[in-house]
Predicted model as a PDB file, atoms N, CA, C, CB and O in Angstrom, pLDDT in the B-factor column:
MODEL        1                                                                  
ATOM      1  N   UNK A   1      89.610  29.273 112.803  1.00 66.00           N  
ATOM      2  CA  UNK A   1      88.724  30.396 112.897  1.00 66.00           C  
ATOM      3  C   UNK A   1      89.476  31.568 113.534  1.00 66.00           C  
ATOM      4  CB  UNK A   1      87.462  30.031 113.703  1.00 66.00           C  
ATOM      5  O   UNK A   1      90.255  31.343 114.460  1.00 66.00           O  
ATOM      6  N   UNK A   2      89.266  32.870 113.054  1.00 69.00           N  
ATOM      7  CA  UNK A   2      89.992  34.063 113.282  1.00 69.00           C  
ATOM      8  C   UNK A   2      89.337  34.401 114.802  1.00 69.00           C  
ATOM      9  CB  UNK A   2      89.747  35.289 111.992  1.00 69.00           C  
ATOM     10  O   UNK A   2      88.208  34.048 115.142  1.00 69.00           O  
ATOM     11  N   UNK A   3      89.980  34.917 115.375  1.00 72.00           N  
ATOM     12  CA  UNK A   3      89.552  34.842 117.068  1.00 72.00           C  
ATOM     13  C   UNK A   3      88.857  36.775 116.685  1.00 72.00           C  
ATOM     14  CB  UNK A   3      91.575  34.535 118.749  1.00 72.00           C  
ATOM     15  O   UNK A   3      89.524  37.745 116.323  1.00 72.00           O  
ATOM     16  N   UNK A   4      87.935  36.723 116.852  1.00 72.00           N  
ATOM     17  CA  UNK A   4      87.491  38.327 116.536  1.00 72.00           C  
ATOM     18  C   UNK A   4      88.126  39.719 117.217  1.00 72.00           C  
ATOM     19  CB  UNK A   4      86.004  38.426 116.941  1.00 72.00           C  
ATOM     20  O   UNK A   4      87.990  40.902 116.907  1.00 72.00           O  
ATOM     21  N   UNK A   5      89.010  38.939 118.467  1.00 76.00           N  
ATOM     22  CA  UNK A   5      89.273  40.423 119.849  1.00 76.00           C  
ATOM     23  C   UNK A   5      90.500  40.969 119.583  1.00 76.00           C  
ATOM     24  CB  UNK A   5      89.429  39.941 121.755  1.00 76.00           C  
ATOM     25  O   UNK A   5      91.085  42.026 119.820  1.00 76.00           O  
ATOM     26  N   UNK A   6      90.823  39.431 118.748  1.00 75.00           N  
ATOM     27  CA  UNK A   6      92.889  39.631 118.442  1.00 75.00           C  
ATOM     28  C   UNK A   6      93.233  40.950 117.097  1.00 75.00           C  
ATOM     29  CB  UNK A   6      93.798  37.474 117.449  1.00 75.00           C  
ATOM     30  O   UNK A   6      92.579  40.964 116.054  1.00 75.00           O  
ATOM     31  N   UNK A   7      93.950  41.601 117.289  1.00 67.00           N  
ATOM     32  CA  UNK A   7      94.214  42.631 116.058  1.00 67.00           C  
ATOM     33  C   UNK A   7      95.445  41.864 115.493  1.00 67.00           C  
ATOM     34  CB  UNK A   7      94.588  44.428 116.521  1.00 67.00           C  
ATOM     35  O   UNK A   7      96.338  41.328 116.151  1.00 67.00           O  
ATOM     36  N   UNK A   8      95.325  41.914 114.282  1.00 69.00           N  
ATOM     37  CA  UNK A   8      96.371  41.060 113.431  1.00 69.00           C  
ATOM     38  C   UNK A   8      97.176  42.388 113.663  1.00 69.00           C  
ATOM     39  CB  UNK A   8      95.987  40.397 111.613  1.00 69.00           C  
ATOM     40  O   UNK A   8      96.851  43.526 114.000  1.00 69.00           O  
ATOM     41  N   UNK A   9      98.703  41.595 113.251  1.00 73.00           N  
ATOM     42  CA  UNK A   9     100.483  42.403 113.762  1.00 73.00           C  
ATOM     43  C   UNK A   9      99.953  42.786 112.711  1.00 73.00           C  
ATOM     44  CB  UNK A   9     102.391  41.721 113.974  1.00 73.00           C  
ATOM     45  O   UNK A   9      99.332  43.781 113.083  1.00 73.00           O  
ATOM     46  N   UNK A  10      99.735  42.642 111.392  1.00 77.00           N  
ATOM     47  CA  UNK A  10     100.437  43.741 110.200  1.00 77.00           C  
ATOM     48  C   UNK A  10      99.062  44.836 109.737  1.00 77.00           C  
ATOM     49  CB  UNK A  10     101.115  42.630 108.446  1.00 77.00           C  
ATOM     50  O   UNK A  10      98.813  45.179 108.582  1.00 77.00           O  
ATOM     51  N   UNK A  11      98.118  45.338 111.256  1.00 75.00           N  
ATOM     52  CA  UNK A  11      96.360  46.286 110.837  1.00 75.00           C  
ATOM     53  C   UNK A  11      97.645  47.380 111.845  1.00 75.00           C  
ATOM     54  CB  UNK A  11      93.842  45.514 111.884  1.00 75.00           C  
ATOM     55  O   UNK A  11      98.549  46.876 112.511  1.00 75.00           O  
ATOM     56  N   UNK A  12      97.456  48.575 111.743  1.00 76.00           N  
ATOM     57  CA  UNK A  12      98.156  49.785 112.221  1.00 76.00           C  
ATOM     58  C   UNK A  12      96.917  49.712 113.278  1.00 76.00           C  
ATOM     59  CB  UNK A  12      98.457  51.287 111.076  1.00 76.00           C  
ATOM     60  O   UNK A  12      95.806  49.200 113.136  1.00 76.00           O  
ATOM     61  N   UNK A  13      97.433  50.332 114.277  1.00 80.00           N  
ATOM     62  CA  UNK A  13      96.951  50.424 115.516  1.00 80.00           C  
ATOM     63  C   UNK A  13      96.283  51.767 115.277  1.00 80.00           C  
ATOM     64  CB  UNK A  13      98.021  50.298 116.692  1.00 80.00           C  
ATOM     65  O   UNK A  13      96.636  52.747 114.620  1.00 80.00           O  
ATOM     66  N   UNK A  14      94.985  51.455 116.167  1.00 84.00           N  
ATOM     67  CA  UNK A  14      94.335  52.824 116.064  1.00 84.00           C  
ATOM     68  C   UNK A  14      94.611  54.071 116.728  1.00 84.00           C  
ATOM     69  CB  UNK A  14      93.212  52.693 116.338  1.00 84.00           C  
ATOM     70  O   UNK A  14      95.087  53.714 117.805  1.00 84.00           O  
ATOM     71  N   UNK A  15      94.585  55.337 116.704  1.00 91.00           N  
ATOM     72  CA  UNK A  15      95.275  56.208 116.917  1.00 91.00           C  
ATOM     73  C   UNK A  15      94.180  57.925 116.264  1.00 91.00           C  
ATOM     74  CB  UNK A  15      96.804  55.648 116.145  1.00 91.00           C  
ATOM     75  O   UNK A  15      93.449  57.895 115.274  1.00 91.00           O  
ATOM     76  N   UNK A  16      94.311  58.675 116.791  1.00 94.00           N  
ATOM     77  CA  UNK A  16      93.403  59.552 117.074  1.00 94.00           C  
ATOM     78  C   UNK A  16      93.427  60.584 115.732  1.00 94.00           C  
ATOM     79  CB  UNK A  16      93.731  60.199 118.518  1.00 94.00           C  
ATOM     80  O   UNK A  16      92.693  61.531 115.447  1.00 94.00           O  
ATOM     81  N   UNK A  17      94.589  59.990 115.032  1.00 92.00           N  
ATOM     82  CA  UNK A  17      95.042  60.872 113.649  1.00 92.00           C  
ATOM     83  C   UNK A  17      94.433  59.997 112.480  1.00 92.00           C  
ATOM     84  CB  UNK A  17      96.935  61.047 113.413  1.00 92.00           C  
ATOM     85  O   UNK A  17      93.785  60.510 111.567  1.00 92.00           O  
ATOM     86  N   UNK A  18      94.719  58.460 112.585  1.00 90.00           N  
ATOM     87  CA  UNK A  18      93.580  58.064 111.812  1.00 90.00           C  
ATOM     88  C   UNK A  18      92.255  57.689 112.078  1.00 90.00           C  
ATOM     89  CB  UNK A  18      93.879  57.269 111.285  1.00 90.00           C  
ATOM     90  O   UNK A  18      91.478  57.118 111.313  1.00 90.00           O  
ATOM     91  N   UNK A  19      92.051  58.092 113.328  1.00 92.00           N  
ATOM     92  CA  UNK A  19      89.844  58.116 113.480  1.00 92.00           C  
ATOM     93  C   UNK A  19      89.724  59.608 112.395  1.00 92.00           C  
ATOM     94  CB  UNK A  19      88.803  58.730 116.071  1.00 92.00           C  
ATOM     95  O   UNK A  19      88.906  59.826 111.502  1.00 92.00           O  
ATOM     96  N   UNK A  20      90.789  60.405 112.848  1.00 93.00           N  
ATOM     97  CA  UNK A  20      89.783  62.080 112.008  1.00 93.00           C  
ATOM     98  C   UNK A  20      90.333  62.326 110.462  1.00 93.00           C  
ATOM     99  CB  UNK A  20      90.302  64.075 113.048  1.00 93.00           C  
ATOM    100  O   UNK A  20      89.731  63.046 109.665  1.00 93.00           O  
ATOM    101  N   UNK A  21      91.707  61.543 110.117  1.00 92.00           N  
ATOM    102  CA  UNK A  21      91.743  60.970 108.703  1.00 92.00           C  
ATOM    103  C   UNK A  21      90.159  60.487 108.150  1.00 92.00           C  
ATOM    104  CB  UNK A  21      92.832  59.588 108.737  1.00 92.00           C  
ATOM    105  O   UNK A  21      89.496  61.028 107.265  1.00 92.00           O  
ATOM    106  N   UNK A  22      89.955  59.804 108.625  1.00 92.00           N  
ATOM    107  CA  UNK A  22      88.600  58.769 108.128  1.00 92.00           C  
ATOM    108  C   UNK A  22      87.441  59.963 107.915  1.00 92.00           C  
ATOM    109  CB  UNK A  22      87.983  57.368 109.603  1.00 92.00           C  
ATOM    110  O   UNK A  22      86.594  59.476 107.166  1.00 92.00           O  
ATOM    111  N   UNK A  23      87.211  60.811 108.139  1.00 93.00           N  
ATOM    112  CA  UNK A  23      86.270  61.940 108.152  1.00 93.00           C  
ATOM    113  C   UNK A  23      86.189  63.099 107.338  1.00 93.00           C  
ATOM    114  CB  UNK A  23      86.322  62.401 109.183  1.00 93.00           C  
ATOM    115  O   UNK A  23      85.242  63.858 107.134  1.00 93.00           O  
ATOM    116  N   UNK A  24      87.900  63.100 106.708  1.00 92.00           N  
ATOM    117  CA  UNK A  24      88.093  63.709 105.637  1.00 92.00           C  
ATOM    118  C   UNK A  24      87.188  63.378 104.221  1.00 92.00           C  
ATOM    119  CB  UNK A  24      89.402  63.511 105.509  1.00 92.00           C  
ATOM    120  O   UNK A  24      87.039  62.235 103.789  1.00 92.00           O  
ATOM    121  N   UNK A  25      86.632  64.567 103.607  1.00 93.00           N  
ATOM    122  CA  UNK A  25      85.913  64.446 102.639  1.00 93.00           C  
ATOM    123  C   UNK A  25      86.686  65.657 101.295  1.00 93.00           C  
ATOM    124  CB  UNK A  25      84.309  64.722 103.269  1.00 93.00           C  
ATOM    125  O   UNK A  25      86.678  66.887 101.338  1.00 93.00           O  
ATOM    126  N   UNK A  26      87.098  65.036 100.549  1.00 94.00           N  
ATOM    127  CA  UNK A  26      88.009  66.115  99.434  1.00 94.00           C  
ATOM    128  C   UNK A  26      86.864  66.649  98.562  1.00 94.00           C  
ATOM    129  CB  UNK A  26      89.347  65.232  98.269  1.00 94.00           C  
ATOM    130  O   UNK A  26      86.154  66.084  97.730  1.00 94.00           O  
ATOM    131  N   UNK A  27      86.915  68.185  99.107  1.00 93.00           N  
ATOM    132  CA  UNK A  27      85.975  68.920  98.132  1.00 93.00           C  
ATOM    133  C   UNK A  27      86.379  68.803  96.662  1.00 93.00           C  
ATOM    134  CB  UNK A  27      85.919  70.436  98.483  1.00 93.00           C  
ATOM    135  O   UNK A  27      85.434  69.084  95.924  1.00 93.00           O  
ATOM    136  N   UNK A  28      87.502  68.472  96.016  1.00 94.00           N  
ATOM    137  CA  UNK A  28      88.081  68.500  94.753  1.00 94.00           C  
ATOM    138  C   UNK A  28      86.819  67.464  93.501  1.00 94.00           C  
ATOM    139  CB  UNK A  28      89.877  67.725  95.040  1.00 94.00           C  
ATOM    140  O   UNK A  28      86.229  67.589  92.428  1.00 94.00           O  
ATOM    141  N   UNK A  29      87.099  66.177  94.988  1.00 95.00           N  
ATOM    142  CA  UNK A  29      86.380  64.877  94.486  1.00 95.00           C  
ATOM    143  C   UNK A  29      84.809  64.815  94.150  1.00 95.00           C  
ATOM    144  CB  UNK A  29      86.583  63.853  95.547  1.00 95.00           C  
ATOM    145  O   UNK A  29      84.069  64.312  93.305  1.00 95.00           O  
ATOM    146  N   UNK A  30      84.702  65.907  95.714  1.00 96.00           N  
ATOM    147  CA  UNK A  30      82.819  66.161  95.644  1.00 96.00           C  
ATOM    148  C   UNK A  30      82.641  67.335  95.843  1.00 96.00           C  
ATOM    149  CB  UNK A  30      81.768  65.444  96.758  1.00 96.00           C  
ATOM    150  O   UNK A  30      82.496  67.629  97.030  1.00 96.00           O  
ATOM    151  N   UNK A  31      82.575  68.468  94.833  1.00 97.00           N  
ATOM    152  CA  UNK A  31      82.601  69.383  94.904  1.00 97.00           C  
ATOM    153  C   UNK A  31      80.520  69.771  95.288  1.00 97.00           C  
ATOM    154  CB  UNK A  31      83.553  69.784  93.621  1.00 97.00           C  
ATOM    155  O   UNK A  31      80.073  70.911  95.411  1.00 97.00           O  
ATOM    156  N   UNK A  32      80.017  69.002  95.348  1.00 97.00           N  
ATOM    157  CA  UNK A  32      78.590  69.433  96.110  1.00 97.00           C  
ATOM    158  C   UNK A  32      78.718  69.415  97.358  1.00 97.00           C  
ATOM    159  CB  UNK A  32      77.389  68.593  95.886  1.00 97.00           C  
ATOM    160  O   UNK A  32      78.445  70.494  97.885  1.00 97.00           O  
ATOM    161  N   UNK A  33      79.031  68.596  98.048  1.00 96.00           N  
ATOM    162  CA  UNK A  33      79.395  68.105  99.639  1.00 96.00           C  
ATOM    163  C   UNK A  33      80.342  69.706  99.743  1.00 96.00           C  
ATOM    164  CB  UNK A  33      80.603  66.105  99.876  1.00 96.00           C  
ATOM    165  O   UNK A  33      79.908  70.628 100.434  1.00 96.00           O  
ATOM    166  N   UNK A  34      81.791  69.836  98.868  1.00 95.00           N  
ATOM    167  CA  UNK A  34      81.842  71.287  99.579  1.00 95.00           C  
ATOM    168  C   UNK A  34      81.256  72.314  99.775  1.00 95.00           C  
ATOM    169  CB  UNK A  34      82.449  71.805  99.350  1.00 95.00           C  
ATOM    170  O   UNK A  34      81.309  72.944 100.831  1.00 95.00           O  
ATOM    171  N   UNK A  35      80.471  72.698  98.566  1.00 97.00           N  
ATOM    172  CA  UNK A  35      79.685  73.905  98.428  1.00 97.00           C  
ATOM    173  C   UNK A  35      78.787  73.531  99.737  1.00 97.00           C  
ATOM    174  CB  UNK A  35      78.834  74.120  96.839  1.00 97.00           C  
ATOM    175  O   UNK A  35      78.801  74.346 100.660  1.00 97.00           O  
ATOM    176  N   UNK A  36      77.892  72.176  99.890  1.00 97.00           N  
ATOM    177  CA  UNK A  36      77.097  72.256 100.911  1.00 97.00           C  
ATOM    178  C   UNK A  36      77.889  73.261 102.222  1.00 97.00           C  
ATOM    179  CB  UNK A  36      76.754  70.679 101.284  1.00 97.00           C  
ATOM    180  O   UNK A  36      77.589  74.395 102.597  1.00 97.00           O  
ATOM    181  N   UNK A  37      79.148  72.199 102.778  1.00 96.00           N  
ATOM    182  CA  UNK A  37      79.405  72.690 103.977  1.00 96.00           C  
ATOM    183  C   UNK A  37      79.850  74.478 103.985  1.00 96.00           C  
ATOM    184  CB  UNK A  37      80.559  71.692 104.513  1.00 96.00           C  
ATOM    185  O   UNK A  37      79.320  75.224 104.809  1.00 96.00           O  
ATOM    186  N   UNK A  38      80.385  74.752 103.450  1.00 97.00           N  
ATOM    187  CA  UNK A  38      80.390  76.005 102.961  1.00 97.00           C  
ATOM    188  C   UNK A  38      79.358  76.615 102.916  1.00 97.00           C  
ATOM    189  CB  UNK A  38      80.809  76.093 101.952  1.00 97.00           C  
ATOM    190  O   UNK A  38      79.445  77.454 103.812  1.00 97.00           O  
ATOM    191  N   UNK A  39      78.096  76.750 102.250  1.00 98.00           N  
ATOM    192  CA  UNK A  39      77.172  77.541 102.766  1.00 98.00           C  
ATOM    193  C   UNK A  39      76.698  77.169 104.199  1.00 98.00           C  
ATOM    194  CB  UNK A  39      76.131  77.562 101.864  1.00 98.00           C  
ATOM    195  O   UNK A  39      76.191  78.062 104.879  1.00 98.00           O  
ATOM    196  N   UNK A  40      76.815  76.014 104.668  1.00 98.00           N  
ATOM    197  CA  UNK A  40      75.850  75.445 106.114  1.00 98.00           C  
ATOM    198  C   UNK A  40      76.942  76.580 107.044  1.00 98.00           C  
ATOM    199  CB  UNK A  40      75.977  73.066 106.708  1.00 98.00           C  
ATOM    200  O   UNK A  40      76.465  77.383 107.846  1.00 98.00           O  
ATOM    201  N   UNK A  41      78.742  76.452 106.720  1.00 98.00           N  
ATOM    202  CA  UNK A  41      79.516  77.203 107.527  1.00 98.00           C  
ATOM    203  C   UNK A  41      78.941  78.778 108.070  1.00 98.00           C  
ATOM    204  CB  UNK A  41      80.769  77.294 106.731  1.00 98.00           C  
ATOM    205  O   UNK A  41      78.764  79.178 109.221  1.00 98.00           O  
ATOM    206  N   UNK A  42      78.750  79.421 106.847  1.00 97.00           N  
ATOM    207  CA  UNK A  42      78.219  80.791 106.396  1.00 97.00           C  
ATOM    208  C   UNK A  42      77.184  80.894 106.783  1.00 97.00           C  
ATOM    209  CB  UNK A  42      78.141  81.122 105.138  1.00 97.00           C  
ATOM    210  O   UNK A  42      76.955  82.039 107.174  1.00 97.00           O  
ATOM    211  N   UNK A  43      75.791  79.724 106.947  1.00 96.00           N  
ATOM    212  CA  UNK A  43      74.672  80.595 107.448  1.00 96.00           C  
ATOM    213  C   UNK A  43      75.096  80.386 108.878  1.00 96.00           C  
ATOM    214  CB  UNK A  43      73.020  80.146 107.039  1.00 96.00           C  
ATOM    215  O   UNK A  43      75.079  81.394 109.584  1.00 96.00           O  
ATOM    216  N   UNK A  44      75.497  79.180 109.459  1.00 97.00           N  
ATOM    217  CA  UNK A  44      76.191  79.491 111.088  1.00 97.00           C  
ATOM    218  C   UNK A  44      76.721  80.881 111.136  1.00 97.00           C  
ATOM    219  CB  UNK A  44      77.610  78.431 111.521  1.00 97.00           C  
ATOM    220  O   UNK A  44      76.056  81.613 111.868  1.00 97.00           O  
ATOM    221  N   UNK A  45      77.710  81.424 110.569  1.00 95.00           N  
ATOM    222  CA  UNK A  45      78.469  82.240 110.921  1.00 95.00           C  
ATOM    223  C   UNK A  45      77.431  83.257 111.373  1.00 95.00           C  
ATOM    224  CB  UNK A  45      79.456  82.567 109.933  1.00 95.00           C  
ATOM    225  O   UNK A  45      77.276  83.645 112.531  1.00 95.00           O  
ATOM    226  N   UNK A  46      76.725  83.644 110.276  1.00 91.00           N  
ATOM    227  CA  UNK A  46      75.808  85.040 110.539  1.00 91.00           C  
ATOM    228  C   UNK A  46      75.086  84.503 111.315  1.00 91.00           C  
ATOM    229  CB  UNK A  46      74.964  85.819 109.394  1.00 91.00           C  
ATOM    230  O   UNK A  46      74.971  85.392 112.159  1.00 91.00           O  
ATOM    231  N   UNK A  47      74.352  83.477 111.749  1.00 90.00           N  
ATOM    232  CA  UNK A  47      73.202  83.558 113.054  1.00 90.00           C  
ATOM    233  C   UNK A  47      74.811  83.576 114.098  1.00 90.00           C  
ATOM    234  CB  UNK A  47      71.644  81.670 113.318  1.00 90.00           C  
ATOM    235  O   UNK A  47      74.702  84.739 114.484  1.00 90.00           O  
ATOM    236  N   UNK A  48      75.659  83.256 114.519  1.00 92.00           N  
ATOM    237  CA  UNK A  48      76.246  83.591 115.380  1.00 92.00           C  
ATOM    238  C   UNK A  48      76.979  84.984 115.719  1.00 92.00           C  
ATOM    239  CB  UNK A  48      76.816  82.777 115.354  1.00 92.00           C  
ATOM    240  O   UNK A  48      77.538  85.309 116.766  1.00 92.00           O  
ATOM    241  N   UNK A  49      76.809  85.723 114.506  1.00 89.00           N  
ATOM    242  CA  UNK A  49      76.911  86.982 114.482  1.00 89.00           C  
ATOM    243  C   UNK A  49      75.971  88.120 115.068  1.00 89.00           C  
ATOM    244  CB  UNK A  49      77.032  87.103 113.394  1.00 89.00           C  
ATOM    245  O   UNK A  49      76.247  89.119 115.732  1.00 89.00           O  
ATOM    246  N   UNK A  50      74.880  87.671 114.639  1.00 85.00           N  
ATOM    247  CA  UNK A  50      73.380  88.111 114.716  1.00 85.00           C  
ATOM    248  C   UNK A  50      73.334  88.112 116.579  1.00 85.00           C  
ATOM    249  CB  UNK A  50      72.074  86.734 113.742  1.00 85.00           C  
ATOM    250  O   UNK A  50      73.069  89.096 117.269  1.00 85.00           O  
ATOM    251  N   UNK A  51      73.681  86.693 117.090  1.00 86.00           N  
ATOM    252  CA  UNK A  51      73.055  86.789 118.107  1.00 86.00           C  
ATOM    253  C   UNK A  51      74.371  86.923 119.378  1.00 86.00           C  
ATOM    254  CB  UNK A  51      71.997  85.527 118.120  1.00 86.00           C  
ATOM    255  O   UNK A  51      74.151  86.859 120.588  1.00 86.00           O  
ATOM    256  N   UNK A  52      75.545  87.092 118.832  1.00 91.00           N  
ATOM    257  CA  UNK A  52      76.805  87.942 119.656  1.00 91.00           C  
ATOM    258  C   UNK A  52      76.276  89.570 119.571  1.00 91.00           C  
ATOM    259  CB  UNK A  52      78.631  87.736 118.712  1.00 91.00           C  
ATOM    260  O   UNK A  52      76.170  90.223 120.609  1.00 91.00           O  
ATOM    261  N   UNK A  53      75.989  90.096 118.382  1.00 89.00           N  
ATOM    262  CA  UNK A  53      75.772  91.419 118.061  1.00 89.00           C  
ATOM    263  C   UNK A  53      74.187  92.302 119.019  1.00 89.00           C  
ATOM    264  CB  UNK A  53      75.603  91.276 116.250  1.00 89.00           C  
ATOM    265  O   UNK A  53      73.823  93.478 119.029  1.00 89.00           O  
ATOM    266  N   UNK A  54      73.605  91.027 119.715  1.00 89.00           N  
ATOM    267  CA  UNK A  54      72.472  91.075 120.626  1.00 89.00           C  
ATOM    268  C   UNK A  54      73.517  91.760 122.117  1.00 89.00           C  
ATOM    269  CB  UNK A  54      71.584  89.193 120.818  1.00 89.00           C  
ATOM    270  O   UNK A  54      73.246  92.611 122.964  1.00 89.00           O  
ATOM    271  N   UNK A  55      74.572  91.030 121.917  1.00 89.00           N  
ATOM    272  CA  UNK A  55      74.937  91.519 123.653  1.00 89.00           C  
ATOM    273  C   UNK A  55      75.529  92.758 123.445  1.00 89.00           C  
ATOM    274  CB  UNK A  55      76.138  90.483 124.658  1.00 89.00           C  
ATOM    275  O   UNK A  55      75.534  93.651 124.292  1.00 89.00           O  
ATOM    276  N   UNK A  56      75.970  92.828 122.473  1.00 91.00           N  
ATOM    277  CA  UNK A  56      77.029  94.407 121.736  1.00 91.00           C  
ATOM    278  C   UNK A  56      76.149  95.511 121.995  1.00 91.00           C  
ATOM    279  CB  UNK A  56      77.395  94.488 119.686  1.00 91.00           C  
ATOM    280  O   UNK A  56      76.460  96.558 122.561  1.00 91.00           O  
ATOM    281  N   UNK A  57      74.795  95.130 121.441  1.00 90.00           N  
ATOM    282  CA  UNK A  57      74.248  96.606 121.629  1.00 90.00           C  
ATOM    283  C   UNK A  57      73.823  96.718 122.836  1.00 90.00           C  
ATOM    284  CB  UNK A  57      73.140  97.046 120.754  1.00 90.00           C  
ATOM    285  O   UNK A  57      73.606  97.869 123.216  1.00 90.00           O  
ATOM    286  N   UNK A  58      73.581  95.619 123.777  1.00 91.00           N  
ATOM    287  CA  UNK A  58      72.777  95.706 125.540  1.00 91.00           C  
ATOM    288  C   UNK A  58      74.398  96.090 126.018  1.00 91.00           C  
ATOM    289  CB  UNK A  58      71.813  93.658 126.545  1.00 91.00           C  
ATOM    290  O   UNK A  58      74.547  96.910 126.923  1.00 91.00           O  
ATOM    291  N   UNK A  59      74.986  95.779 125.698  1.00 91.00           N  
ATOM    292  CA  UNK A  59      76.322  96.178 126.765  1.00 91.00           C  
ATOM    293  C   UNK A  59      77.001  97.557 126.222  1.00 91.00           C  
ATOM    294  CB  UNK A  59      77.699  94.813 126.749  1.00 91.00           C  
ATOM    295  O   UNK A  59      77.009  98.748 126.533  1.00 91.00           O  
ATOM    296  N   UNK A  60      77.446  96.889 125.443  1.00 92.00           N  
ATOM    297  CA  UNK A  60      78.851  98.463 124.544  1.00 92.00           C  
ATOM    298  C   UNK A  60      77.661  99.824 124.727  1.00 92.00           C  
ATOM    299  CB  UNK A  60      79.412  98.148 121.729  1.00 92.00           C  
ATOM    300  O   UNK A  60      77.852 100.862 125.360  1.00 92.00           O  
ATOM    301  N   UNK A  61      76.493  99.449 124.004  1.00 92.00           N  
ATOM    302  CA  UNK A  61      75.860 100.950 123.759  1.00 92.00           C  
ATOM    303  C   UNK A  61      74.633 101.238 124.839  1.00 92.00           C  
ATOM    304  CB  UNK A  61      75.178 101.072 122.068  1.00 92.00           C  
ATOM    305  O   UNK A  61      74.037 102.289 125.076  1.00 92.00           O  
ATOM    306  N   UNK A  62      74.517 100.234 125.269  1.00 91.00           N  
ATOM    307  CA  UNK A  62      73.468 100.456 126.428  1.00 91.00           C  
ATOM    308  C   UNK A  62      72.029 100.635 125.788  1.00 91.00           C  
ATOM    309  CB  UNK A  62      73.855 101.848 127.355  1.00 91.00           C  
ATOM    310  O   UNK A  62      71.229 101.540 126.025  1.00 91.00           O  
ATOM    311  N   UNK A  63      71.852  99.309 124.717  1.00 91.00           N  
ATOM    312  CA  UNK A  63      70.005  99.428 124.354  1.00 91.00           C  
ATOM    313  C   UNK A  63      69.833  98.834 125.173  1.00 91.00           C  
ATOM    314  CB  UNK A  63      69.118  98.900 123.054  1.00 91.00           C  
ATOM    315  O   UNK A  63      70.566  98.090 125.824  1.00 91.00           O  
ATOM    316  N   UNK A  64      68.550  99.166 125.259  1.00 93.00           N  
ATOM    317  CA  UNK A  64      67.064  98.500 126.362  1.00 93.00           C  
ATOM    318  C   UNK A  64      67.035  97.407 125.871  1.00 93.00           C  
ATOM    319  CB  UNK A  64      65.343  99.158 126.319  1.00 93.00           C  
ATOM    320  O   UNK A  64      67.522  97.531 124.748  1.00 93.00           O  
ATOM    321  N   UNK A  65      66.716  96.265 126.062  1.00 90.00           N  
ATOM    322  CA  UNK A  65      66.797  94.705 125.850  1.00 90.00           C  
ATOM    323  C   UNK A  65      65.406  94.442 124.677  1.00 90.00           C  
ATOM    324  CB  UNK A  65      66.561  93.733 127.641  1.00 90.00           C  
ATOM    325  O   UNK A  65      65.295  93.617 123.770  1.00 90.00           O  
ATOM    326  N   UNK A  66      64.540  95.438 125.119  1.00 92.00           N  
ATOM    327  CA  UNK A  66      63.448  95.451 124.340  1.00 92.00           C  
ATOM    328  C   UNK A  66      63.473  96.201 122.833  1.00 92.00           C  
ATOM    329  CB  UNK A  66      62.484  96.022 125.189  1.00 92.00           C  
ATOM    330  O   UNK A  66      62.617  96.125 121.951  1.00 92.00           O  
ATOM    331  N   UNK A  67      64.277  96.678 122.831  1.00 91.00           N  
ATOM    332  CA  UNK A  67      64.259  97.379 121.359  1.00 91.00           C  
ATOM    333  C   UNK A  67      65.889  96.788 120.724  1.00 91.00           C  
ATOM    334  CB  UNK A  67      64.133  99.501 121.526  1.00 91.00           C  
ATOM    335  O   UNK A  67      66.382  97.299 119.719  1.00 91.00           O  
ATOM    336  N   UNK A  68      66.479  95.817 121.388  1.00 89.00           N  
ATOM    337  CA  UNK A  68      67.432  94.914 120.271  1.00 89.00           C  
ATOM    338  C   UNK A  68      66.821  94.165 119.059  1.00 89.00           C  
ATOM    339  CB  UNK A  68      68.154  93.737 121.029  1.00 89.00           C  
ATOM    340  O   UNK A  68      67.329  94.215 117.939  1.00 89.00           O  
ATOM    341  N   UNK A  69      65.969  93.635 119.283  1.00 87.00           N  
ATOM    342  CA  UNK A  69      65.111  92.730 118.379  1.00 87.00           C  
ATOM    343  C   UNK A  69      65.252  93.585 116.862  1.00 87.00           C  
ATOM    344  CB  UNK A  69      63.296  92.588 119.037  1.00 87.00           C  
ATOM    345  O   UNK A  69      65.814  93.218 115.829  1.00 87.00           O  
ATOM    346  N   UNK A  70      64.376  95.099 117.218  1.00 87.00           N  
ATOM    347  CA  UNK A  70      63.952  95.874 116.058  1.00 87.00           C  
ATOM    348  C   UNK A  70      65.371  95.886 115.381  1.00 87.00           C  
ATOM    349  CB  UNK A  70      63.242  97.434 116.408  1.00 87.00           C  
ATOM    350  O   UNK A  70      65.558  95.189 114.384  1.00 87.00           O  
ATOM    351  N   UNK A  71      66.495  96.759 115.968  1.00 84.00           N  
ATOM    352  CA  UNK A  71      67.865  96.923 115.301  1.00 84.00           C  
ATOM    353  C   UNK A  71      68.533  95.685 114.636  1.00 84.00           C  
ATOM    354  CB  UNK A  71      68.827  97.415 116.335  1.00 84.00           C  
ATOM    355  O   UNK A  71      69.103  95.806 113.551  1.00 84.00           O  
ATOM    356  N   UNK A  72      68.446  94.243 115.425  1.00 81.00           N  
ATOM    357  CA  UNK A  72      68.951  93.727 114.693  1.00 81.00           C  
ATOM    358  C   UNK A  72      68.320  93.023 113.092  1.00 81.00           C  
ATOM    359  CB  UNK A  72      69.398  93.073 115.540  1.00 81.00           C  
ATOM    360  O   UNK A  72      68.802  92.851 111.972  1.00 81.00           O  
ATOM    361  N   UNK A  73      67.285  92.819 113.608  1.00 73.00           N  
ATOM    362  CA  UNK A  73      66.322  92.300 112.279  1.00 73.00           C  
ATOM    363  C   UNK A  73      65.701  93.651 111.493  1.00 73.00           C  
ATOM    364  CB  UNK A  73      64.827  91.235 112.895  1.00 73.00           C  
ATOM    365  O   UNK A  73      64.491  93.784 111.312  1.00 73.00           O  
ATOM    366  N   UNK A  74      66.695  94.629 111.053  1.00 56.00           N  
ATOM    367  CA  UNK A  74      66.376  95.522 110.035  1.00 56.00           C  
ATOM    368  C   UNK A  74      66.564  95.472 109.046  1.00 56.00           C  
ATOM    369  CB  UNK A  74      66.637  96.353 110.081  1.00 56.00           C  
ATOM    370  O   UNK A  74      66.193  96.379 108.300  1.00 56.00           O  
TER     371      UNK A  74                                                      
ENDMDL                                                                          
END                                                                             
């Protein structure tokens, strides 16, 4: 019986390049899975745009905290 704890000599030792190998997904292969992450990337981007561009106008230009809302959601 195979002892379960023992790593056989000829399994490559684990290592931090093949845990994030394993996570790779080739858009070529699944080109839905890319398009997904790709748009999911893009709507992140703009809400993180949206809500960096909140401190831009309270700081750089000096809006009132109360009238950011209106400017940015125009």
């Amino acid at each position: 019986m195979r002892d379960p704890h023992r790593v056989p000599a000829d399994e490559p030792r684990l290592s931090l390049a093949i845990i994030l190998r394993s996570y790779w997904v080739s858009p070529r292969r699944h080109p839905a899975f890319g398009w997904a992450w790709l748009v999911r990337f893009l709507i992140t981007a703009a809400w993180a745009s949206n809500s960096y561009l909140a401190f831009v106008f309270t700081q750089r230009f000096a809006v009132p905290a109360e009238a950011v809302p209106g400017l940015i959601s125009w």
